[in-house]
C-alpha positions in Angstrom: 72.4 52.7 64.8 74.0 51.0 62.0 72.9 50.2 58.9 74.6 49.2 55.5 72.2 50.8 53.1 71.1 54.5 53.6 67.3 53.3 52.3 67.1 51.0 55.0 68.5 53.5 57.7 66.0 55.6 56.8 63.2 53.4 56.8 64.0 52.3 60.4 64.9 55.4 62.1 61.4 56.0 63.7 61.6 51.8 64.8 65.3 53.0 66.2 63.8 56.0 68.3 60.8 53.9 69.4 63.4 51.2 70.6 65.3 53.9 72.8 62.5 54.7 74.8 61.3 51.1 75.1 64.3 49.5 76.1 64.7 49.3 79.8 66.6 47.3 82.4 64.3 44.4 82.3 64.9 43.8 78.2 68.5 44.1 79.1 70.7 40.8 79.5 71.0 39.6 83.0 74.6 39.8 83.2 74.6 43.1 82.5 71.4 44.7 83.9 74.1 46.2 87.0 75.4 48.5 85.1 72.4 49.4 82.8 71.9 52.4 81.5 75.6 53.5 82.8 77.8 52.5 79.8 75.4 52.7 76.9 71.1 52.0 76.7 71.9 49.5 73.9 74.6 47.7 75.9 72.6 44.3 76.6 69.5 44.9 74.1 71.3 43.1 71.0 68.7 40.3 71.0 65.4 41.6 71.8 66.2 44.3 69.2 67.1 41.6 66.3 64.4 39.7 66.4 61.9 43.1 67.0 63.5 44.1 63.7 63.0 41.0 62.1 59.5 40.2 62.9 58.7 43.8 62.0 60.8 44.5 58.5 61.7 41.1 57.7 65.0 39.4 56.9 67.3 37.7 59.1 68.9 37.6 62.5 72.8 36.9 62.5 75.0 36.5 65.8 78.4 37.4 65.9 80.9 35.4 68.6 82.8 38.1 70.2 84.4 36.2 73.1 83.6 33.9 76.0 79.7 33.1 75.6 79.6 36.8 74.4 77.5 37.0 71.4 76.1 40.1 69.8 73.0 40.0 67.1 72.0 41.7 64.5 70.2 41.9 61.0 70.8 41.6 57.9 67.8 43.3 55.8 67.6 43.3 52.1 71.1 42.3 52.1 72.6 44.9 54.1 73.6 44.6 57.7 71.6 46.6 60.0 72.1 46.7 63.8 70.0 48.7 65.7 71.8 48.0 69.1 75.3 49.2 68.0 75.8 52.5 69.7 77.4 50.3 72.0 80.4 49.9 70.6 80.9 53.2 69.4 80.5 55.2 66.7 83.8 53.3 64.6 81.8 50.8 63.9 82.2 49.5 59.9 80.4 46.7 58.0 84.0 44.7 58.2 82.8 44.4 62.1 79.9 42.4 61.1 82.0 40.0 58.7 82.0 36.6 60.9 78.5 36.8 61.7 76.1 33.7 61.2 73.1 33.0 61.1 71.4 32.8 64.4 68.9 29.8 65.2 66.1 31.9 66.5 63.9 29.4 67.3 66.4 27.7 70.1 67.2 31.0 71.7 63.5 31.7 71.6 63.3 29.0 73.5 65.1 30.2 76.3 62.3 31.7 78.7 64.5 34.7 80.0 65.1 35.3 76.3 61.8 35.3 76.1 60.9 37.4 78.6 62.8 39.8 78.2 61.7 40.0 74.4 58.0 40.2 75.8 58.6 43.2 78.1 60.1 45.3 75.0 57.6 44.6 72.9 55.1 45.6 75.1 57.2 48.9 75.9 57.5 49.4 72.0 53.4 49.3 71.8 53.2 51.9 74.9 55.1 53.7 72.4 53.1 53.4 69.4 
């Protein structure tokens, strides 16, 4: 978990542990559910995480291009970045990563029914959870 501001860490370490147990190999991206859980549990869970912590503690969903139709998203929360998902790259990982981010147009990858889907099954998880 990273986030920018220690207030905001803290008020979203309970939603972070929730998300652990919740996310599962149907949230996961498709391309990368055949190897899920083996190189990290966040590895795939970028998007369904962003816009779970947007539509529960506000602010805004930002994607960041990292290569070839890889993108990663994230939040950015009372002006801080916060990205639940990062663990995934490491523990290295500094606000400078976050620094070409834009914002993401959540209502077109909303509208992609996998995307969807996948956002579905976690939030149900999260609310077995709860």
């Amino acid at each position: 978990m990273f986030a920018e501001k220690k207030a905001t860490a803290e008020r979203l370490f309970p939603f972070y542990n929730k998300l652990k147990k919740a996310w599962c190999k149907e949230s996961c991206s498709p391309s990368l559910r055949e190897n899920w859980p083996n190189v990290s549990i966040a590895k795939g869970q970028c998007f369904v995480t962003a816009i779970a912590v947007q539509e529960t503690f506000g602010g805004e969903v930002f994607e960041l291009h990292l290569a070839e139709k890889e993108i990663h998203y994230y939040n950015i929360i009372d002006g801080g970045i916060v990205d639940l998902s990062s663990e995934q790259f490491g523990d290295a990982i500094t606000a400078d990563f976050y620094r070409s981010g834009v914002p993401s147009d959540v209502a077109l990858r909303m509208s992609d029914t996998i995307k969807r889907n996948r956002y579905t099954v976690l939030i149900n998880r999260l609310k077995d959870e709860a």
